[in-house]
C-alpha positions as CSV (number, residue, x, y, z in Angstrom):
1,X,65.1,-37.7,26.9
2,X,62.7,-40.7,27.9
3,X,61.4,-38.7,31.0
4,X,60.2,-35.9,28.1
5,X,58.9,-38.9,25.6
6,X,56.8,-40.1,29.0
7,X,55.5,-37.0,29.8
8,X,54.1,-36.2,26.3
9,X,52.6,-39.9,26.3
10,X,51.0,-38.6,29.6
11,X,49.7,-35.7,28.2
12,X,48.4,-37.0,24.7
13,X,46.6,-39.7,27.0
14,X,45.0,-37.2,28.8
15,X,44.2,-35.2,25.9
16,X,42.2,-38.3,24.2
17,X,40.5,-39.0,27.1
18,X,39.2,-35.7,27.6
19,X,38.5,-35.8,23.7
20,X,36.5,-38.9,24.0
21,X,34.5,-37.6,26.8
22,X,32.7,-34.1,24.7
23,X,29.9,-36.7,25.3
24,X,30.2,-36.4,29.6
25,X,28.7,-32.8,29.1
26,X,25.8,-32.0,31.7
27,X,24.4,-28.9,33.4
28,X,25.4,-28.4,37.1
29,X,24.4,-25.1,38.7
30,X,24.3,-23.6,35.5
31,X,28.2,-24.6,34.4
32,X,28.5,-27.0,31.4
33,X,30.5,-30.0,32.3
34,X,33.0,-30.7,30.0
35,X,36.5,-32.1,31.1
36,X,37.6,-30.8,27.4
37,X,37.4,-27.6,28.8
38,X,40.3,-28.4,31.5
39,X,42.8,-29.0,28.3
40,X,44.9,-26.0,29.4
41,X,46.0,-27.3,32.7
42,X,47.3,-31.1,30.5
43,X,50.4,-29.4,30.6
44,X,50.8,-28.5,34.7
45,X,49.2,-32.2,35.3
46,X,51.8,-33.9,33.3
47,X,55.0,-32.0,35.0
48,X,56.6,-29.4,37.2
49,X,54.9,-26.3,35.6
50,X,52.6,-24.2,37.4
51,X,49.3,-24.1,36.2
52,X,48.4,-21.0,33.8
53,X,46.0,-18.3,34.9
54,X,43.6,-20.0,32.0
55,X,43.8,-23.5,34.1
56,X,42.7,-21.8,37.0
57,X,40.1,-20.3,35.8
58,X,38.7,-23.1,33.6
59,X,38.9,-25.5,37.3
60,X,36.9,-22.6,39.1
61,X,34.4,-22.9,36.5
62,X,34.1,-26.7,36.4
63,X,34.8,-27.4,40.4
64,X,30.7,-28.4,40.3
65,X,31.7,-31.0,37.7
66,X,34.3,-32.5,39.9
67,X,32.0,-35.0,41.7
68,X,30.9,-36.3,38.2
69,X,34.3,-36.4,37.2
70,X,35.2,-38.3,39.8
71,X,32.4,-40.8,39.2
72,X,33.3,-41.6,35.5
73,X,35.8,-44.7,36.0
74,X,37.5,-43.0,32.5
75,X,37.8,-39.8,34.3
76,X,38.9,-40.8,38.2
77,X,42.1,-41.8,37.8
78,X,42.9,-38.4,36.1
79,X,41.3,-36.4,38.9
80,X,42.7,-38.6,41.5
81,X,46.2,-38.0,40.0
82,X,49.2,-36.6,42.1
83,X,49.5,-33.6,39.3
84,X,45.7,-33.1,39.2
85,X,45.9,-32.2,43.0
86,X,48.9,-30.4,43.0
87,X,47.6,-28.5,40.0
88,X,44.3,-27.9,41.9
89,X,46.4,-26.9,45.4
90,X,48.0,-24.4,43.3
91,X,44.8,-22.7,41.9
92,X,43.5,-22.7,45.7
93,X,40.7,-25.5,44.6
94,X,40.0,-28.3,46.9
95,X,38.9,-31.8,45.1
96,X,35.8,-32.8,46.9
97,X,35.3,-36.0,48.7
98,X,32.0,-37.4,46.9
C-alpha cells in the first residue's frame, strides 16, 4: 500500500510541476512547448505501465522542446528521470544530449 501512496505523490508532483510551468511555453520549429502537454505519459513515468499511444505521440510532438526542458532546473530532474527514459525508449524517442 505505501509503494501505491508513493507513486501517486510522484505523479501529483509531476502533475504540479508541469501545471506551474503553462508559463515555459515557446515556439520551436513551429511546435508549442508546453510540458503540460506530456500529462498523459505522468502515469508510465511514475510506474511499470507502458506508455499510451497518446504519450507517444504528445513526446514526438514536443521532442524539439526537450533541450529547453532539460535546461529548466524545475524541469531536468523530471526529464532526467529513470521513468522519463524508459518511457521515452518505449516510444522509440532518444533524449538529446544538450
Amino acid at each position: 500500500m505505501a509503494g501505491k501512496k508513493k507513486a501517486c505523490v510522484r505523479l501529483m508532483m509531476v502533475v504540479v510541476v508541469m501545471m506551474m510551468m503553462v508559463d515555459f511555453a515557446q515556439v520551436a520549429e513551429g511546435v508549442t512547448c508546453s510540458p503540460v502537454a506530456l500529462s498523459p505519459c505522468a502515469g508510465a513515468i511514475t510506474s511499470s505501465s507502458p506508455p499510451s499511444s497518446a504519450c507517444c505521440q504528445k513526446l514526438r510532438e514536443q521532442k524539439p522542446c526537450l533541450c529547453g526542458y532539460l535546461k529548466n532546473p524545475s524541469l531536468r530532474q523530471y526529464v532526467n528521470s529513470p521513468g522519463a527514459k524508459k518511457v521515452a525508449s518505449a516510444c522509440g524517442i532518444t533524449i538529446p544530449n544538450c
